[in-house]
C-alpha positions, 0 to 999 in steps of 0.5 A: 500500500502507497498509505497507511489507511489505518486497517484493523485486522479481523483478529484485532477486531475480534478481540474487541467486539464484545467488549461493548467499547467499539463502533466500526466506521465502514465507508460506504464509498471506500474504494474496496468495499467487499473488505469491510463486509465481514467486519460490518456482519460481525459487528452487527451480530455482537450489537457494535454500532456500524457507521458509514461517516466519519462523523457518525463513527466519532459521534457515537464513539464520543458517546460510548466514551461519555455513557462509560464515563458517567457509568463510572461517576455513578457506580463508583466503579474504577475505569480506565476511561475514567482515569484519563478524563481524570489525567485530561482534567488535571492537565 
């Protein structure tokens, strides 16, 4: 490859998809399209969000990250998500 479009291999994914901290942006449009199509059938299976816009896919990965984040002030649960926001705000 000329660029580095930054893929995630299916066994990275794999790992993740259950995890309920992944969205999958999937471009409709990319140039390769069939790529994508066994990612997008897995995610949708484990309930991943499947977004085709940049947009869409940091929208809903910018509320996963705020949902957990909240989950974590009001359980009092301890979290790596909510450890950096605490590093973001002490910065």
């Amino acid at each position: 490859m000329r660029t580095m479009p930054g893929l995630t291999t299916n066994v990275e994914f794999g790992l993740d998809v259950s995890t309920g901290r992944v969205v999958l942006g999937v471009p409709a449009d990319c140039p390769n399209p069939e790529r994508n199509r066994y990612l997008a059938y897995v995610g949708r299976r484990h309930g991943v969000p499947v977004c085709e816009t940049l947009d869409n896919t940091l929208t809903r990965a910018v509320a996963l990250v705020a949902a957990d984040l909240a989950f974590c002030r009001d359980t009092g649960e301890r979290n790596v998500l909510a450890e950096a926001e605490q590093g973001f705000t002490e910065q």
